[in-house]
C-alpha positions in Angstrom: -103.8 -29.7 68.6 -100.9 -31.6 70.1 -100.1 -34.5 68.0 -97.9 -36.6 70.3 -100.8 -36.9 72.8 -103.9 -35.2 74.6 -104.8 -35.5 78.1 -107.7 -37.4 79.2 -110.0 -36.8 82.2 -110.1 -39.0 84.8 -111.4 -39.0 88.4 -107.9 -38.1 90.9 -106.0 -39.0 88.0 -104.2 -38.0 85.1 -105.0 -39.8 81.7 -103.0 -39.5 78.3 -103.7 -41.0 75.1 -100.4 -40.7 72.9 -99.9 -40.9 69.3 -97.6 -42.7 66.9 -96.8 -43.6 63.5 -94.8 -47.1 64.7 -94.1 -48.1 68.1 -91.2 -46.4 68.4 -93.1 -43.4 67.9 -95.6 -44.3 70.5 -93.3 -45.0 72.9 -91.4 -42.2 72.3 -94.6 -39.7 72.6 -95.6 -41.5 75.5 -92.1 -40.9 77.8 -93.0 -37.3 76.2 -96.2 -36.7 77.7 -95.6 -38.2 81.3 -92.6 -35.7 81.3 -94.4 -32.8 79.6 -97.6 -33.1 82.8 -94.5 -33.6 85.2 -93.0 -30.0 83.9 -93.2 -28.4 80.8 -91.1 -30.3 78.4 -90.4 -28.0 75.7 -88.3 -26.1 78.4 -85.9 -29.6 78.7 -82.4 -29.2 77.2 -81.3 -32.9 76.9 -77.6 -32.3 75.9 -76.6 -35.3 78.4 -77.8 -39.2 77.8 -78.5 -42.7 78.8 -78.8 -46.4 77.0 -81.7 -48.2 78.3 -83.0 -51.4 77.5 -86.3 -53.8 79.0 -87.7 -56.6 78.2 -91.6 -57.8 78.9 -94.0 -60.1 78.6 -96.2 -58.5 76.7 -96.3 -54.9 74.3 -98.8 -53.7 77.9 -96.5 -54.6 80.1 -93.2 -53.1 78.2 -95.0 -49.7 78.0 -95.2 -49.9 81.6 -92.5 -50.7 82.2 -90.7 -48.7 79.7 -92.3 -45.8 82.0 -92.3 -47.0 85.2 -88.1 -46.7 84.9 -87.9 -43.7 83.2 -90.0 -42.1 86.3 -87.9 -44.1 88.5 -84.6 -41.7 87.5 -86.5 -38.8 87.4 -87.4 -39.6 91.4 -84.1 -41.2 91.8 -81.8 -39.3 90.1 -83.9 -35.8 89.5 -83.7 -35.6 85.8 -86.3 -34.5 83.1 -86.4 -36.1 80.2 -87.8 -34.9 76.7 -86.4 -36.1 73.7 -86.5 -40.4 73.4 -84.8 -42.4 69.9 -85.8 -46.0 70.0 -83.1 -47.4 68.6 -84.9 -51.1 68.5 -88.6 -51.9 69.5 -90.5 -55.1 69.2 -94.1 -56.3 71.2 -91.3 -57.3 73.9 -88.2 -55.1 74.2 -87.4 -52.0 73.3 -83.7 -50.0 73.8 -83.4 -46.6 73.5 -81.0 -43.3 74.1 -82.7 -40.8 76.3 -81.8 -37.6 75.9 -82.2 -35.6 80.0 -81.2 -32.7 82.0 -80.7 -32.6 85.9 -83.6 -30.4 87.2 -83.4 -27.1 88.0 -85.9 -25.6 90.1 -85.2 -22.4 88.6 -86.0 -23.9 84.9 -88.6 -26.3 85.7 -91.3 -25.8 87.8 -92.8 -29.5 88.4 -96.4 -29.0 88.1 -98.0 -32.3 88.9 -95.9 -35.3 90.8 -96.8 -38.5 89.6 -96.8 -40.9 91.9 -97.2 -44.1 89.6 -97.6 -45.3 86.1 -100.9 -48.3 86.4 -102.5 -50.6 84.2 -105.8 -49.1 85.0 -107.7 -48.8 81.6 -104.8 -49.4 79.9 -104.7 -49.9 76.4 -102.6 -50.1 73.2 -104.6 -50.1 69.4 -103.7 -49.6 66.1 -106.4 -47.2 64.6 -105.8 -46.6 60.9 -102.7 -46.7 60.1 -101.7 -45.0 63.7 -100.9 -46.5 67.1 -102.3 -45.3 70.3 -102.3 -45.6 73.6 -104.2 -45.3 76.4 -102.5 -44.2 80.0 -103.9 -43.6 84.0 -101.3 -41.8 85.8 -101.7 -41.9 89.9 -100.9 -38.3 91.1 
């Protein structure tokens, strides 16, 4: 069983629910598994990096948010991402160094585009001692 998230069914969509110790955990597994249905993840060397850092309203919207931009550069900028430290995470901001590589078709076969992250069903618990979350992907 993977412990950083399983998929979910949902009706044209793709549904995650990701796992986490903390939030930075969460967050981190999160990013993880909207790269890993994008192209397999594992395959990802992030040798190169970026700082990011977003603020929100609520924890909801900052997960948004938080993925929203990181699928942003991969449309913009064509980079996978796999590997995520949260350097500093609260119910409103988080910063974090995201580890990518530019994609190569050769390497990564994209297997489902993603056209948006929504709010649909969306939801963030804690569930004995472990955070989850709950995420609709348009595709």
């Amino acid at each position: 069983m993977n412990t950083r998230y399983k998929l979910i069914d949902h009706t044209a969509d793709i549904g995650i629910i990701a796992y986490g110790k903390d939030l930075a955990e969460l967050f981190a597994n999160s990013a993880y598994a909207m790269f890993d249905i994008l192209t397999e993840a594992d395959k990802i060397d992030g040798k190169d990096s970026f700082e990011i850092q977003i603020s929100a309203k609520s924890l909801e919207e900052l997960l948004i948010t938080w993925l929203d931009e990181l699928l942003f550069r991969y449309e913009t900028e064509r980079i996978v991402c796999n590997r995520f430290i949260i350097n500093n995470i609260d119910e409103k901001s988080i910063k974090a160094t995201v580890f990518y590589e530019k994609i190569d078709r050769n390497k990564h076969e994209i297997k489902t585009e993603i056209k948006n992250v929504t709010y649909h069903q969306l939801g963030i618990k804690k569930v004995r001692n472990r955070w989850q979350a709950q995420v609709i992907f348009d595709v």
